[in-house]
N, C-alpha and C positions, 0 to 999 in steps of 0.2 A: 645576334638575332637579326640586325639588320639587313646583316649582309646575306645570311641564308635567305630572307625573305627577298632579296633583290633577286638571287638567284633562280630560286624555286617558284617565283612567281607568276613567272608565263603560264608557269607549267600547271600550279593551281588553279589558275584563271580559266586556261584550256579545261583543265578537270571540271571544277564547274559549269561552264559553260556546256560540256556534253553531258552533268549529271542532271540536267536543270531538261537537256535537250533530252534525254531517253524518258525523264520520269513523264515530259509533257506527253510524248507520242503514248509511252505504254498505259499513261492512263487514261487518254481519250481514246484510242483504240478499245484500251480492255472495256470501259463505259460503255462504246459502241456495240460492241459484240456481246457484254453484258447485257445492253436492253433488247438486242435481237431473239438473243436464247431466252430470253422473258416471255418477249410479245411469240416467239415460236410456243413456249410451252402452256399458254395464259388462250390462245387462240389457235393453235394448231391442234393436229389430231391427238385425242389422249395418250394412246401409245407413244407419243413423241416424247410423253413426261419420263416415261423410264429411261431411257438414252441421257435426259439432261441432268437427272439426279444424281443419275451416277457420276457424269460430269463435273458434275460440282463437288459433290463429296469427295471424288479424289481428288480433286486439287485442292479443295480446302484440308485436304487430311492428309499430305503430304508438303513437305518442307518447300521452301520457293527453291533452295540450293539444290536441291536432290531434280528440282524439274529441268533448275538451268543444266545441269549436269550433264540429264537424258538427252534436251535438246540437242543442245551444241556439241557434246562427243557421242552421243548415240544416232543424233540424227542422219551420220552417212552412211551407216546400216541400213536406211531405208531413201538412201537416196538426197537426203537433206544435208547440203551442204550451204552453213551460212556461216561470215561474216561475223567476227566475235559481238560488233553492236547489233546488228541486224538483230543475233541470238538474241542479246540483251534484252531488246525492245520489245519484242515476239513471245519472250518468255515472262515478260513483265504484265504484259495485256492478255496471257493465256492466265495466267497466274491472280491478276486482277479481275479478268470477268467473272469468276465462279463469284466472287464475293460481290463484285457491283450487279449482279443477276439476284443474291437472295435480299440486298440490300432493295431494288427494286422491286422484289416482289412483295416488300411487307409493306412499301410503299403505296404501291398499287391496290392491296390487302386496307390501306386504310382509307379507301376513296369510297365515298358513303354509297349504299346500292342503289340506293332512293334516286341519285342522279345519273346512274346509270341506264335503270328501268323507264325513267322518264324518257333518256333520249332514245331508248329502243321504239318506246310506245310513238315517240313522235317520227319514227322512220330514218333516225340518223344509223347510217354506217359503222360498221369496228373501228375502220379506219379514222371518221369524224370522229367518233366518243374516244377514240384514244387517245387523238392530236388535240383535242378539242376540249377535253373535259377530265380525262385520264392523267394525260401527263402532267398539267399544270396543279392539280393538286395534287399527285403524286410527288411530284418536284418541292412541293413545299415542307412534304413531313419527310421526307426520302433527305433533303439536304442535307440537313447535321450529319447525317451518319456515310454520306456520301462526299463530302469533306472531308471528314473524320480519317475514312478509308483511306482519301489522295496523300493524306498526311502520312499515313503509316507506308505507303509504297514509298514516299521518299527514302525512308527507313532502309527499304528494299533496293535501293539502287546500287547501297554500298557492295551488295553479293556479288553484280557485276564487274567487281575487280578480279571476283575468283574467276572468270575466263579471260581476261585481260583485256578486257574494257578498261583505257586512260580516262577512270573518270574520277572524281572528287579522293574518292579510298585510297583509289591506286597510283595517283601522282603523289596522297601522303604519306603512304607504305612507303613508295620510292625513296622522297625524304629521308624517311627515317632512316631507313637500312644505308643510306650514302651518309647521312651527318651522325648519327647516332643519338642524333636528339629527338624527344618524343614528347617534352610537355608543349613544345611548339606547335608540334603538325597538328598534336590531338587539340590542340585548342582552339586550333586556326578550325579546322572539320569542326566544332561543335558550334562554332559560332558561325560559322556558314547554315548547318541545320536549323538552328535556331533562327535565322533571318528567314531562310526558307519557308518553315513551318510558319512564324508570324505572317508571313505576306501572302500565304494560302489562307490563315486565318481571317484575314480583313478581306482577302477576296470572298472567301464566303458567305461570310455575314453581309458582304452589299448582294449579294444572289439573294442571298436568303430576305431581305426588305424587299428587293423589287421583285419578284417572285409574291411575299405576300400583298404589295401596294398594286400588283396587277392583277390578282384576285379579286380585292378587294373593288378594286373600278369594277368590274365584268358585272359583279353583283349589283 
């Protein structure tokens, strides 16, 4: 065991180190572009709503595998030629904004109207009441479940080994299929997740204090 582990360990280390690097970009990306298609649909013209519903629906209602699939082998059908991580990343942040977009919108859904109206009556801006009033209590009930979400794309990373993205999966498929041992790799992958998901866990929950201990001052 030990000497497998001497072996294969670069090669682990490398695998995490880019499964760790795809989930950070494709999940603040997909956040970003999630709370864009928010504030588009929440403050743009109505008609804008039908475009992004459908948006959402279909990526929440089809498979992340079946997306990555389209992207990276169908995309040079139209031109799109990427990079098996580039694919990875792109399809992790298209794949995560449908879901960080309805997660913000019930967010946003639960910011009392009362302090809305107030700041329209006093002449503040869309832009003021959303940076201003919007987001930070948005951010407070929206956390848990926007956590919750980053947690499950980790989940999602492993799919990037089906285009041959080297990352955590696919340096411990390698393993296997060259040593033929499997309760190693798979144990060594589960306790990587598991560290993973804990230390997203603790990061959360300190967002989630300072978030409400900075409400709490404003008041």
């Amino acid at each position: 065991m030990l000497e497998t582990l001497h072996r294969y360990g670069p090669d682990l280390l490398t695998g995490f180190g880019l499964t760790i690097f795809s989930w950070l970009l494709g999940t603040a990306f997909g956040f970003v572009l999630g709370f864009l298609i928010e504030i588009a649909r929440r403050f743009g013209p109505r008609a804008l709503g039908y475009p992004i519903r459908a948006y959402v629906e279909f990526i929440r209602g089809t498979p992340f595998l079946v997306q990555l699939f389209v992207l990276y082998y169908g995309g040079p059908l139209i031109g799109l030629r990427l990079d098996a991580l580039p694919a990875g990343i792109l399809g992790l942040t298209i794949y995560g904004s449908a879901y960080f977009t309805e997660i913000l919108r019930a967010g946003f859904d639960a910011v009392p109207l009362g302090q809305i109206e107030a700041a329209r009556a006093i002449g503040f801006r869309n832009s003021t009441i959303v940076s201003r009033i919007m987001v930070p209590v948005m951010m407070v009930s929206a956390l848990p479940a926007l956590v919750n979400f980053a947690i499950i794309l980790t989940k999602e990373t492993v799919i990037l080994s089906m285009i041959t993205v080297p990352e955590i999966m696919f340096q411990t498929q390698t393993m296997m299929s060259e040593t033929f041992a499997f309760v190693t790799p798979i144990l060594i992958l589960a306790l990587f997740f598991w560290g993973f998901v804990e230390a997203i866990s603790r990061i959360g929950r300190r967002l989630e204090r300072r978030f409400t201990h900075y409400l709490i001052d404003r008041s």
